[in-house]
MIDOSE-1310 file (N, C-alpha, C; in nm, 2 decimals, decimal comma, always signed):
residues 267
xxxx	+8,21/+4,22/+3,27/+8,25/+4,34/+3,19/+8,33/+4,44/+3,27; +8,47/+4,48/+3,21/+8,50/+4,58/+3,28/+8,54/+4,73/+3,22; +8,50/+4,82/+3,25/+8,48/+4,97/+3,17/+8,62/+5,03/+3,26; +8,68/+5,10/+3,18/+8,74/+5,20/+3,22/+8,76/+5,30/+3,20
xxxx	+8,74/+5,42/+3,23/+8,73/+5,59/+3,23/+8,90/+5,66/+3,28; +8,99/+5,71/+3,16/+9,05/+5,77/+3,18/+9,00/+5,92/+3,17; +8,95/+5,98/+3,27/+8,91/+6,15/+3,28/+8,78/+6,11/+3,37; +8,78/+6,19/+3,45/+8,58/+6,19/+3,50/+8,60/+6,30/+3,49
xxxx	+8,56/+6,42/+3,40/+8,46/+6,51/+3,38/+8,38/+6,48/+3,35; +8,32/+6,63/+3,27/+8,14/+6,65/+3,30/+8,12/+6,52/+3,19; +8,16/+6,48/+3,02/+8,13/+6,42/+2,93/+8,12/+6,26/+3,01; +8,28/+6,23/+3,06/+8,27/+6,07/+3,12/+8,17/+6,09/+3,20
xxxx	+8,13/+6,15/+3,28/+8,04/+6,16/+3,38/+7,89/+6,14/+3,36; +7,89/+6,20/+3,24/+7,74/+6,21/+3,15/+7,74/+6,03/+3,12; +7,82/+5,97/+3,06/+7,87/+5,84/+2,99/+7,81/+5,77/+3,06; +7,91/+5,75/+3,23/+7,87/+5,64/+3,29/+7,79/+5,63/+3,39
xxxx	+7,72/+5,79/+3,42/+7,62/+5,82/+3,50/+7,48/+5,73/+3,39; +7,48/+5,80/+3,31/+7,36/+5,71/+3,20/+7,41/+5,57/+3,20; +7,51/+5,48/+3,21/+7,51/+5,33/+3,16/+7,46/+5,27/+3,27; +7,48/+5,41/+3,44/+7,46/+5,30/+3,57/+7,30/+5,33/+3,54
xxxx	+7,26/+5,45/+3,50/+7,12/+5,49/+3,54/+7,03/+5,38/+3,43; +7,08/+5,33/+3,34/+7,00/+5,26/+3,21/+7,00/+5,12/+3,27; +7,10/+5,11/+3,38/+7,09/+4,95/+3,41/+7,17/+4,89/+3,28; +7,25/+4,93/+3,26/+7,30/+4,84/+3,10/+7,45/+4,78/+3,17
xxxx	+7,49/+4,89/+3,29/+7,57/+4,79/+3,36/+7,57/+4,85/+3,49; +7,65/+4,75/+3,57/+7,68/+4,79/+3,72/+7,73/+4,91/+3,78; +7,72/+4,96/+3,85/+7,85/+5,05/+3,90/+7,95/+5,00/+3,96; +7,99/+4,91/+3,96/+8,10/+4,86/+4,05/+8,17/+4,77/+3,90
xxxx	+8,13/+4,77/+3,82/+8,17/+4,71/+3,61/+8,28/+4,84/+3,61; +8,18/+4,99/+3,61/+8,35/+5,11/+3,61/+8,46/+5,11/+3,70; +8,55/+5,19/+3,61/+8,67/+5,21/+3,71/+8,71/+5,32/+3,68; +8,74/+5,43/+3,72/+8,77/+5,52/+3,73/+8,90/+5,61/+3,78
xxxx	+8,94/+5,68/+3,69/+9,07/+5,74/+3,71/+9,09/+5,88/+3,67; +9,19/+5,99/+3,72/+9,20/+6,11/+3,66/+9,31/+6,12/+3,70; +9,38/+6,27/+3,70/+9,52/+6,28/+3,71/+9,54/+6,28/+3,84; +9,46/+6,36/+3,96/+9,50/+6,37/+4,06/+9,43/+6,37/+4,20
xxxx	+9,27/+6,40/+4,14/+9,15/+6,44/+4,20/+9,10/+6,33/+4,29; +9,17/+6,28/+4,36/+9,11/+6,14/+4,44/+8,96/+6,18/+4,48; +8,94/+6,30/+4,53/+8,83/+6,32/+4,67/+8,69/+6,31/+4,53; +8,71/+6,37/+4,40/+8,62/+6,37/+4,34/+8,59/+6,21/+4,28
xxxx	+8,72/+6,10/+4,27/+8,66/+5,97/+4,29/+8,62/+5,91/+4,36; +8,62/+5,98/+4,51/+8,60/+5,93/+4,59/+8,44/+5,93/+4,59; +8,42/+6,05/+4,60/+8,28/+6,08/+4,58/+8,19/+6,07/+4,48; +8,20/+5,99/+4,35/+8,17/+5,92/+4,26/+8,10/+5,78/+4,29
xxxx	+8,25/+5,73/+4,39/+8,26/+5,60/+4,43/+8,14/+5,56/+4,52; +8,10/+5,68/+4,65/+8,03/+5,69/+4,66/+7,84/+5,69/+4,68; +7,86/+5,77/+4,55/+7,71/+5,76/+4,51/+7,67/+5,66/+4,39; +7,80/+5,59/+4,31/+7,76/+5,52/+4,23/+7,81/+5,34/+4,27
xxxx	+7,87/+5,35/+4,34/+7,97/+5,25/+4,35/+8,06/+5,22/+4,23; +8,15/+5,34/+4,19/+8,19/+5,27/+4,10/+8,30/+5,23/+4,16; +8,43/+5,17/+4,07/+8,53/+5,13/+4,18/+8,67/+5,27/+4,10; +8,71/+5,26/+4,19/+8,87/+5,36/+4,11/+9,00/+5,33/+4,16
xxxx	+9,13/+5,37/+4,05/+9,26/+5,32/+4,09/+9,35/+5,45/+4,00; +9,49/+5,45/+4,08/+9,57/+5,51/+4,02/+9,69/+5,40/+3,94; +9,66/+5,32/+3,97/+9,71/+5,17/+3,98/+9,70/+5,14/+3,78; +9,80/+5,22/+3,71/+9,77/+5,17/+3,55/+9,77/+5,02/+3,52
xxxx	+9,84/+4,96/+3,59/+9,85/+4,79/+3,53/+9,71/+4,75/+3,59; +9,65/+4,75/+3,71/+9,55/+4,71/+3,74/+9,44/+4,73/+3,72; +9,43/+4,87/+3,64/+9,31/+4,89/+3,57/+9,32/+4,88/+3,40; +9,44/+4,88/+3,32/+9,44/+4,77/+3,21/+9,41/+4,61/+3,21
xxxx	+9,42/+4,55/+3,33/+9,43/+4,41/+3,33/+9,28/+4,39/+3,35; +9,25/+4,30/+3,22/+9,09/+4,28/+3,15/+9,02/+4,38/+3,16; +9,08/+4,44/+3,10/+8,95/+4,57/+3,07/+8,90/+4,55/+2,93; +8,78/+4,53/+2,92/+8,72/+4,58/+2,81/+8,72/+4,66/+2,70
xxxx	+8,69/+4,76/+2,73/+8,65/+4,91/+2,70/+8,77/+5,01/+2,75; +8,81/+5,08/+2,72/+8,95/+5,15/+2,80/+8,89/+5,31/+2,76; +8,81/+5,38/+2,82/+8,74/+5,53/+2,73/+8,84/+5,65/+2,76; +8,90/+5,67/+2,68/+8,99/+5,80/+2,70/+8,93/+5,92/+2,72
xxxx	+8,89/+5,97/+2,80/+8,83/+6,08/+2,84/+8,87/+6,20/+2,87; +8,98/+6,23/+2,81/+9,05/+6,36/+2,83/+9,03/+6,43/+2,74; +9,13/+6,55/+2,79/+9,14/+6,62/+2,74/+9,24/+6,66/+2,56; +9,19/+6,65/+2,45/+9,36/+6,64/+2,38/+9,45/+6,66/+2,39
xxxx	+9,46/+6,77/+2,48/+9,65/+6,82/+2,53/+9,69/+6,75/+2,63; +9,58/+6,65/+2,70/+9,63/+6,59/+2,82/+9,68/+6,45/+2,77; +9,67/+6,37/+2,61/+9,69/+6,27/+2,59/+9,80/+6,19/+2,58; +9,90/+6,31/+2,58/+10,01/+6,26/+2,60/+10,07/+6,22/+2,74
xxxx	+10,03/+6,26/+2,82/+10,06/+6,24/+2,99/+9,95/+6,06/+2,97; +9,88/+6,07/+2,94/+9,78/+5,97/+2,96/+9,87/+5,83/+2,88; +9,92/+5,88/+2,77/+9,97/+5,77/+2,67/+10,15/+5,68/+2,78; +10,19/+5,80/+2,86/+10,31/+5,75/+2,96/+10,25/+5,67/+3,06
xxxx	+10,14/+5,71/+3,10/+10,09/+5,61/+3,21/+10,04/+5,46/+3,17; +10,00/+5,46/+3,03/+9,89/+5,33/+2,97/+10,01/+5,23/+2,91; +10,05/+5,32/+2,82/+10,18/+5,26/+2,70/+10,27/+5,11/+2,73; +10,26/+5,14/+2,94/+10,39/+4,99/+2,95/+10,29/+4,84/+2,95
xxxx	+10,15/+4,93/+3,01/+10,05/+4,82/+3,04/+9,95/+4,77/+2,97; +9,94/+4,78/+2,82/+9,80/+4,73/+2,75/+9,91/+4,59/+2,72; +9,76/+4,53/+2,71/+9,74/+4,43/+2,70/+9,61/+4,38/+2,56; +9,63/+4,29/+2,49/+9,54/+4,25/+2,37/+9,38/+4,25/+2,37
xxxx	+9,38/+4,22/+2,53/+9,22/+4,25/+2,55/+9,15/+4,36/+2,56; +9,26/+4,51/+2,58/+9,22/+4,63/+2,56/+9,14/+4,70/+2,45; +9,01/+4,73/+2,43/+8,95/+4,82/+2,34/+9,00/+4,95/+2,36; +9,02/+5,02/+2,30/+8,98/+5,15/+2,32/+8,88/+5,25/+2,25
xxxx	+8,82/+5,33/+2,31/+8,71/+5,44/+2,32/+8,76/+5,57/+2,33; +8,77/+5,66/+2,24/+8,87/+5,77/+2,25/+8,72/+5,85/+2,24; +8,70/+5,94/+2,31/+8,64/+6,09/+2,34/+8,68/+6,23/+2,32; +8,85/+6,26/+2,23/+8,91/+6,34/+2,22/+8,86/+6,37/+2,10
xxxx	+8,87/+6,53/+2,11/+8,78/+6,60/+1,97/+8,92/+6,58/+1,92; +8,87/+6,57/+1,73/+8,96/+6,65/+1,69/+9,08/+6,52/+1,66; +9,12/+6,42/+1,73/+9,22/+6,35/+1,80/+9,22/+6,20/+1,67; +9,26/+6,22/+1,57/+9,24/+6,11/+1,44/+9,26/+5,93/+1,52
xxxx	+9,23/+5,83/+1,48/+9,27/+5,73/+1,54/+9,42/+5,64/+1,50; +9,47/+5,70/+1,38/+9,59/+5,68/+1,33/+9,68/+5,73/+1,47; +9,66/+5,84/+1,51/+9,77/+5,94/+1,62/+9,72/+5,88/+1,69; +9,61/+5,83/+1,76/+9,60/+5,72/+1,90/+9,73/+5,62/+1,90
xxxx	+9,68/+5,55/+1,75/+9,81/+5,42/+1,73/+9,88/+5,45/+1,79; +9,95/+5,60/+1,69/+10,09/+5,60/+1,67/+10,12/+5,62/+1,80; +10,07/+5,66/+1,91/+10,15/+5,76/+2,01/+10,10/+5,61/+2,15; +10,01/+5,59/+2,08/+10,04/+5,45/+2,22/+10,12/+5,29/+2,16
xxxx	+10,13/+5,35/+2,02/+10,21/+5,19/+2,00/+10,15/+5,07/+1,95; +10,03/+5,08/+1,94/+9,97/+4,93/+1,96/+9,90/+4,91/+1,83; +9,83/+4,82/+1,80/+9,72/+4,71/+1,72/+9,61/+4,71/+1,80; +9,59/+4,74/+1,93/+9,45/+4,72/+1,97/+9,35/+4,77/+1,86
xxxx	+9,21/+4,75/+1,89/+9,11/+4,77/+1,80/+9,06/+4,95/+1,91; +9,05/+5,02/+1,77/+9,03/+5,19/+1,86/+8,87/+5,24/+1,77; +8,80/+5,28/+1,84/+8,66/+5,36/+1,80/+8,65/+5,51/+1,87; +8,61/+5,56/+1,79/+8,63/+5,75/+1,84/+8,44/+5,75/+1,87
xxxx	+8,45/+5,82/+1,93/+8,26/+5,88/+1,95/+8,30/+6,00/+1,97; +8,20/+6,06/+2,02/+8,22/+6,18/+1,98/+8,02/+6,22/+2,02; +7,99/+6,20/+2,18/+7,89/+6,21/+2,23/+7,83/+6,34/+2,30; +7,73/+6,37/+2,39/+7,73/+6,50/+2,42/+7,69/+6,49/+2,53
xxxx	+7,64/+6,61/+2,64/+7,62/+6,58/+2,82/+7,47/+6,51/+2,80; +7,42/+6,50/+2,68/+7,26/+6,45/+2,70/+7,24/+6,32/+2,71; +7,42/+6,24/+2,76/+7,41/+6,15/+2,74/+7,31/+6,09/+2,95; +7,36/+6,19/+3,01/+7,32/+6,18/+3,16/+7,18/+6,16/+3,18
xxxx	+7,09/+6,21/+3,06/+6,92/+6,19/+3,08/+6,93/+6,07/+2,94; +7,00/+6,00/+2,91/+6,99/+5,93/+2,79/+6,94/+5,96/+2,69; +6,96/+6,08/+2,66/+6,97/+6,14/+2,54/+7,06/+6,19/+2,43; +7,16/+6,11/+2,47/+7,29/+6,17/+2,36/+7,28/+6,15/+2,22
xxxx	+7,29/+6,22/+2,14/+7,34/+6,18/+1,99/+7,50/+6,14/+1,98; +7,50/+6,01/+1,96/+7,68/+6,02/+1,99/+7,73/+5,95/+1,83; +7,81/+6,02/+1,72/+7,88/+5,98/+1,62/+8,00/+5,89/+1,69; +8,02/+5,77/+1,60/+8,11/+5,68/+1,65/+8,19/+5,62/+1,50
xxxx	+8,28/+5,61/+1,49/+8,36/+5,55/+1,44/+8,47/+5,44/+1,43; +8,51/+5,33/+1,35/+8,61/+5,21/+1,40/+8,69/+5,18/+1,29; +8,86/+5,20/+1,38/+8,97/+5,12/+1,33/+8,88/+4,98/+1,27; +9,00/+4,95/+1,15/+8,94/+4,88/+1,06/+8,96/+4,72/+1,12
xxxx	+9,02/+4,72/+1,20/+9,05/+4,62/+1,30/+8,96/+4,59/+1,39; +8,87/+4,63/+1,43/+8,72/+4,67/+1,55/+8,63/+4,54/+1,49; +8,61/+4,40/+1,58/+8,56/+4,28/+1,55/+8,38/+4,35/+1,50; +8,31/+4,23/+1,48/+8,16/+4,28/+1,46/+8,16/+4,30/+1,64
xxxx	+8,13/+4,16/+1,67/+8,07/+4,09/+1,83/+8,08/+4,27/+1,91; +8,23/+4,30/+1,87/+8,31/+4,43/+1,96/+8,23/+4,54/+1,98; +8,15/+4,54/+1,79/+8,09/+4,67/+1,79/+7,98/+4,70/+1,82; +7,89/+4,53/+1,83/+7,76/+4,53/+1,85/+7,75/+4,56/+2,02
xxxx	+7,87/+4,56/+2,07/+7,85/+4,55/+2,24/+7,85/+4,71/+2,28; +7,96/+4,75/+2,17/+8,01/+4,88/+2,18/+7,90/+4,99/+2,15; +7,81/+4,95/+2,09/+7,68/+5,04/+2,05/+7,56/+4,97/+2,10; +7,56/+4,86/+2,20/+7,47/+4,85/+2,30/+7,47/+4,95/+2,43
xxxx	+7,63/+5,00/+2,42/+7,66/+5,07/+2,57/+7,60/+5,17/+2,51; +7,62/+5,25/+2,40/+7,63/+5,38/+2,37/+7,45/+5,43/+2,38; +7,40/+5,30/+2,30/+7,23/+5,30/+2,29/+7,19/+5,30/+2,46; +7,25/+5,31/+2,53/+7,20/+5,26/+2,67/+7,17/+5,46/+2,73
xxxx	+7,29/+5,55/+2,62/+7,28/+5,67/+2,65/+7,21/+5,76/+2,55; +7,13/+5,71/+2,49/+7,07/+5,78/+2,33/+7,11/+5,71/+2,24; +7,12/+5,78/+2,13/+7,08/+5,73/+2,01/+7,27/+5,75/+1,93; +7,27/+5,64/+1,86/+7,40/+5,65/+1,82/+7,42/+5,61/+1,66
xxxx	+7,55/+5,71/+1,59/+7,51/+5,67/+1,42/+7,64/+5,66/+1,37; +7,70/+5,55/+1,29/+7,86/+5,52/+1,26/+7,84/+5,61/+1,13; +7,98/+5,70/+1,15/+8,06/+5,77/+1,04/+8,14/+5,72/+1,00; +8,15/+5,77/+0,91/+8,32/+5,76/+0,85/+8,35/+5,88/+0,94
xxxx	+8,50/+5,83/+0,96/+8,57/+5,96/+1,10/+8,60/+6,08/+1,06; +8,63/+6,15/+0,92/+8,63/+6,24/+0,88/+8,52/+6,31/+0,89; +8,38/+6,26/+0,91/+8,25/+6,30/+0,96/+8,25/+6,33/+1,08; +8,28/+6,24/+1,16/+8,35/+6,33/+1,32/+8,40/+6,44/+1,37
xxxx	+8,42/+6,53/+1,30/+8,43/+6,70/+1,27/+8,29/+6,70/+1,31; +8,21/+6,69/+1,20/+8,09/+6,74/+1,19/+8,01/+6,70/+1,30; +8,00/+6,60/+1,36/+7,93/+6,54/+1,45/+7,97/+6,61/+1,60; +8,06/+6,65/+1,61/+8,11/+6,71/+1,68/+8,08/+6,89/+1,71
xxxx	+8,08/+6,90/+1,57/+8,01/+7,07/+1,57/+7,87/+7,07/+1,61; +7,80/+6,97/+1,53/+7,66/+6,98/+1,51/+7,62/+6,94/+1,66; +7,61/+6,79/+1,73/+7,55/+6,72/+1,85/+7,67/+6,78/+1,92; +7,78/+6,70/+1,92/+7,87/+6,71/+2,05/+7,86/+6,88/+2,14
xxxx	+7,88/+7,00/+2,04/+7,88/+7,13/+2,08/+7,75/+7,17/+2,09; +7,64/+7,05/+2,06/+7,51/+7,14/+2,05/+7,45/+7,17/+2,15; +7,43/+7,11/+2,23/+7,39/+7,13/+2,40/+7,38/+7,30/+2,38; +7,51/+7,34/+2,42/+7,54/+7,45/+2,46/+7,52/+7,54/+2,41
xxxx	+7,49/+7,51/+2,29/+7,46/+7,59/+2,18/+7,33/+7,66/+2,19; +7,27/+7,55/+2,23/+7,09/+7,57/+2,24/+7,07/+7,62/+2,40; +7,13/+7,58/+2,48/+7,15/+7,68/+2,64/+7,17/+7,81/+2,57; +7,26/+7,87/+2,50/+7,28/+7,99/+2,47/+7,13/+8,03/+2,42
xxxx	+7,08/+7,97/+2,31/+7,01/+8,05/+2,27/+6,86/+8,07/+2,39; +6,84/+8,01/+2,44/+6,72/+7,98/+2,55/+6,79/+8,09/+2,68; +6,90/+8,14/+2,67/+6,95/+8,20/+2,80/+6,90/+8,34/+2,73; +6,89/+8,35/+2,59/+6,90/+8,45/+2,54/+6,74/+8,47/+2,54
xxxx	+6,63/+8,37/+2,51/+6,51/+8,39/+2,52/+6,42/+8,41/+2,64; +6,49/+8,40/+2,75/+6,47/+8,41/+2,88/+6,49/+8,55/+2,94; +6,62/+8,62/+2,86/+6,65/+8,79/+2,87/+6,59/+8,85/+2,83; +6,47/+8,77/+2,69/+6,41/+8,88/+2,65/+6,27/+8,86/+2,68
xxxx	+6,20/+8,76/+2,74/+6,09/+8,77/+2,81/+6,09/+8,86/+2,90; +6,25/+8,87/+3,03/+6,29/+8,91/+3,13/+6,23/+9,07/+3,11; +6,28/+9,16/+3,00/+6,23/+9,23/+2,95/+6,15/+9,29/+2,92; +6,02/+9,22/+2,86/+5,89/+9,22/+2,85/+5,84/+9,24/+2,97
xxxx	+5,88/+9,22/+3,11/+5,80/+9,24/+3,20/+5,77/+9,13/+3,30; +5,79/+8,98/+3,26/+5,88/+8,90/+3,35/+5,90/+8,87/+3,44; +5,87/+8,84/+3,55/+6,05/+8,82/+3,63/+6,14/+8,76/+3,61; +6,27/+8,76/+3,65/+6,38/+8,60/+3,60/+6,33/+8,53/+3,61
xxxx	+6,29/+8,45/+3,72/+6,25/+8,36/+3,79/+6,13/+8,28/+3,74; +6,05/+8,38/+3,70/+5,87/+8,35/+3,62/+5,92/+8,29/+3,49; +5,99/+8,40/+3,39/+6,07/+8,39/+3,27/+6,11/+8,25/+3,28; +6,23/+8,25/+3,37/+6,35/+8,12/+3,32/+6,17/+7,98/+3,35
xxxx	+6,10/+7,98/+3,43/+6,02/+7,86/+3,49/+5,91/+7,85/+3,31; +5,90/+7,99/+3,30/+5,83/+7,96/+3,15/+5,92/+7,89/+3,06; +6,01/+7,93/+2,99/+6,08/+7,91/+2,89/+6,16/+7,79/+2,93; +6,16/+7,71/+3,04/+6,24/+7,52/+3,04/+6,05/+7,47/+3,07
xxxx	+5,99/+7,51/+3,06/+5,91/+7,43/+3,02/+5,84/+7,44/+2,93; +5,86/+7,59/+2,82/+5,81/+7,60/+2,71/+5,92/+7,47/+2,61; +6,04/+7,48/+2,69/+6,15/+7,36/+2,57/+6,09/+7,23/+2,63; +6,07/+7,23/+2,75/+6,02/+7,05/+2,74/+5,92/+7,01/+2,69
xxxx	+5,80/+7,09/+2,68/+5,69/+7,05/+2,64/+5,70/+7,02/+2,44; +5,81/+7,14/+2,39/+5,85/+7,13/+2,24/+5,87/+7,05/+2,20; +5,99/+6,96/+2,30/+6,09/+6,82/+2,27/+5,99/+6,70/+2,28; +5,89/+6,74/+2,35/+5,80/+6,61/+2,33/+5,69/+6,59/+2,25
xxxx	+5,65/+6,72/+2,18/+5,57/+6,73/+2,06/+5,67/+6,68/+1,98; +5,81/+6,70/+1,94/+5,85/+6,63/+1,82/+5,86/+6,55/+1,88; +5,90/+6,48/+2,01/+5,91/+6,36/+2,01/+5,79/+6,24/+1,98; +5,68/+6,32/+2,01/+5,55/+6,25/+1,99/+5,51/+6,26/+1,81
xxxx	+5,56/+6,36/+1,76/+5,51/+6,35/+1,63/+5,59/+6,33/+1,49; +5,51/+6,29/+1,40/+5,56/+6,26/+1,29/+5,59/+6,36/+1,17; +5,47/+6,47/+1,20/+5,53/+6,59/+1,14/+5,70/+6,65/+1,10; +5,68/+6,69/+0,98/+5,84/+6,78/+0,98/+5,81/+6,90/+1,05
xxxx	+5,91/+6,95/+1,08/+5,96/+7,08/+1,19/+5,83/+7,17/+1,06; +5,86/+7,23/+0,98/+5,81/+7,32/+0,88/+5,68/+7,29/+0,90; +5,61/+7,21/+0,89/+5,46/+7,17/+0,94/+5,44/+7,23/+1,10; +5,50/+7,15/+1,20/+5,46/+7,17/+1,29/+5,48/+7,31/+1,33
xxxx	+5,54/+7,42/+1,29/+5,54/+7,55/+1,29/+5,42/+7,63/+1,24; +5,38/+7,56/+1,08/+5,26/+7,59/+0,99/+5,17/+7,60/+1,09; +5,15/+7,51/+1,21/+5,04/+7,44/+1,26/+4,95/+7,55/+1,33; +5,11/+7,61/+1,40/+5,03/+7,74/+1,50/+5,08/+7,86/+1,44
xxxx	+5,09/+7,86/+1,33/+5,11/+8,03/+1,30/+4,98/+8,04/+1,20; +4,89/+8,15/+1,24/+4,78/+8,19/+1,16/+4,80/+8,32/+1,07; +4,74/+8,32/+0,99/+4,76/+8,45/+0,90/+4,72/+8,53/+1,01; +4,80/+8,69/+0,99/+4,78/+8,77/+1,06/+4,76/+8,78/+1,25
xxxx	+4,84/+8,67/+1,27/+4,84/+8,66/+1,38/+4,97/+8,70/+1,51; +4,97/+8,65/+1,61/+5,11/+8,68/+1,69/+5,24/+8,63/+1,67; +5,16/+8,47/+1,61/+5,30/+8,37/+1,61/+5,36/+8,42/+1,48; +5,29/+8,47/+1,33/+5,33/+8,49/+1,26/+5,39/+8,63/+1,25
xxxx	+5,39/+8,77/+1,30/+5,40/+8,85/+1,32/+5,58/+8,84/+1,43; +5,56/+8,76/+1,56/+5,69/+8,71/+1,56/+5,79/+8,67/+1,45; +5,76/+8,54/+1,36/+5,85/+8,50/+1,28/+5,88/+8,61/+1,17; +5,82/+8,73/+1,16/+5,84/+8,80/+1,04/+5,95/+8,88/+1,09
xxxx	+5,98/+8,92/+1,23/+6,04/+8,96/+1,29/+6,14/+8,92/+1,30; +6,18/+8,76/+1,32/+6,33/+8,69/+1,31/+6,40/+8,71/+1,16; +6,27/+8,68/+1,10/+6,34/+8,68/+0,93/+6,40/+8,77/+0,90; +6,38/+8,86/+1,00/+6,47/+9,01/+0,93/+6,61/+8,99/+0,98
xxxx	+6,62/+8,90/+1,07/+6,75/+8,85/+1,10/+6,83/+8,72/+1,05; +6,95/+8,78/+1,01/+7,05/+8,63/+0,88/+7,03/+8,50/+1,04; +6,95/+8,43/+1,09/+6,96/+8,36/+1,15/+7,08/+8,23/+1,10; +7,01/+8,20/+0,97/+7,11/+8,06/+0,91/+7,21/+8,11/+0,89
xxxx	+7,28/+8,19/+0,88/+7,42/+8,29/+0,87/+7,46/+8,25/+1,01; +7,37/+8,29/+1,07/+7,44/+8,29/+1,24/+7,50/+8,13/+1,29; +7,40/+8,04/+1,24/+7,41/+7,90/+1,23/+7,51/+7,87/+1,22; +7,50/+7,88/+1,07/+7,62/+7,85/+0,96/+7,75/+7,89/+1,02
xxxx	+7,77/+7,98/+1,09/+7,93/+8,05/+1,10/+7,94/+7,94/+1,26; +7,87/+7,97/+1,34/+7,89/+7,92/+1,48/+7,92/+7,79/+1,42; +7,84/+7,67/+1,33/+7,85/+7,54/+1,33/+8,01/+7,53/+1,29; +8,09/+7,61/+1,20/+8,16/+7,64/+1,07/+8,30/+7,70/+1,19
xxxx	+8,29/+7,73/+1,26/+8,39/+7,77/+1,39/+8,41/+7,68/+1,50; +8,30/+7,58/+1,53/+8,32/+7,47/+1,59/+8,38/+7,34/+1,55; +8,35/+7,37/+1,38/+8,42/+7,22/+1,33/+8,57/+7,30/+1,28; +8,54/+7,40/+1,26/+8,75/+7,42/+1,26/+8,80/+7,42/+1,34
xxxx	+8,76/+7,45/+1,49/+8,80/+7,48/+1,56/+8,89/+7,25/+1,60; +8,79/+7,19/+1,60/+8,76/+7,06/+1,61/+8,88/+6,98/+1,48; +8,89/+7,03/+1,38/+9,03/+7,02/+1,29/+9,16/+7,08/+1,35; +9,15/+7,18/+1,42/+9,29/+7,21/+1,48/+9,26/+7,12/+1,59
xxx	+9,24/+7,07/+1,66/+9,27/+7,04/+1,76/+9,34/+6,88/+1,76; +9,30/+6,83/+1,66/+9,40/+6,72/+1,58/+9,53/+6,70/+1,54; +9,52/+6,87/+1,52/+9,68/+6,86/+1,47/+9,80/+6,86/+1,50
């Protein structure tokens, strides 16, 4: 099997940091490339053994998997370097938000078979939710391998690609989304009396210990809240308190600004 990574940032990095850490493949199976950053392949190469080249025919020839890992505005610099050298055995794996798979075609030329994902950094602890979708040309054998890798980094679910917006607001941006809100819960313990330090050591372990009650339970979220809030109590007396705030407004617009933002960036 051979994988190739056009971009190592943080996303590819999350990718094939989880495929070496899951054992699902080698490090020395990647190949790695970016525009210019040798010392940071270098040091990749390093600690994972993966292998790297600036060398486009040599890292098209038998590749697998081809993961485009850039940036959208960078796709066209990427499409000059790939364009003279695919070859029939090329998959491609596109990671560009936003980025339709019709405009892959068109702009590299080809019939290869193309699948968009659309994953998040939680792929590094193998936890990603990654939305994926496939040119109508994408064999079965292709796809069952193609969502063995993905499964190797969490949990993965085929859209239709116009759903890829969404998948993209909702998991892909969600990470960050939920850092925000925990940075914000951490300022206000800080507050209460606190220290940072006490605060931030409560509140990442008040979220791990959460993530593994749902992960341990079967309950719905609305239950498991029912569980510990008592009439007349703290937990309840908190929540009366958020309610007074449009929280799902807040949601709604953030989610609703991420997926437009994720439609222009297609265009």
């Amino acid at each position: 099997m051979k994988i190739v990574f056009y971009g190592s940032g943080n996303m590819a990095s999350a990718i094939f940091n989880g495929l070496i850490e899951s054992k699902t493949v080698k490090g020395e199976e990647i190949h790695l490339t970016n525009r210019s950053d040798e010392e940071e392949l270098k040091r990749i190469q390093a600690k994972l053994n993966t292998q790297y080249s600036y060398d486009d025919e040599a890292l098209l020839k038998d590749a697998d998997f081809v993961f485009l890992a850039v940036k959208p505005h960078d796709f066209d610099s990427v499409v000059i370097r790939i364009k003279p050298h695919l070859n029939q055995h090329n998959k491609f794996v596109s990671m560009m938000a936003g980025v339709p798979i019709d405009q892959i075609k068109t702009k590299l030329q080809t019939a290869n078979p193309i699948a968009r994902i659309m994953p998040n950094t939680n792929a590094q602890v193998q936890q990603s939710v990654t939305g994926i979708s496939f040119s109508n040309n994408f064999e079965t054998q292709d796809k069952k391998y193609l969502f063995n890798l993905l499964d190797a980094f969490g949990t993965s679910i085929e859209v239709e690609e116009d759903s890829l917006h969404d998948v993209t607001a909702i998991t892909g941006s969600g990470p960050a989304f939920l850092y925000y809100m925990y940075e914000q819960y951490i300022s206000a313990a800080n507050q209460l009396g606190l220290s940072r330090e006490d605060a931030d050591i409560a509140v990442r372990n008040l979220i791990i210990g959460t993530a593994k009650m749902l992960e341990n339970s079967e309950l719905s979220l609305d239950q498991l809240r029912e569980n510990i809030t008592s009439k007349g109590g703290t937990t309840k007396a908190g929540l009366d308190a958020l309610a007074k705030h449009p929280i799902e407004a807040i949601f709604v617009d953030c989610l609703n600004e991420a997926l437009n933002r994720s439609k222009e960036l297609g265009k």
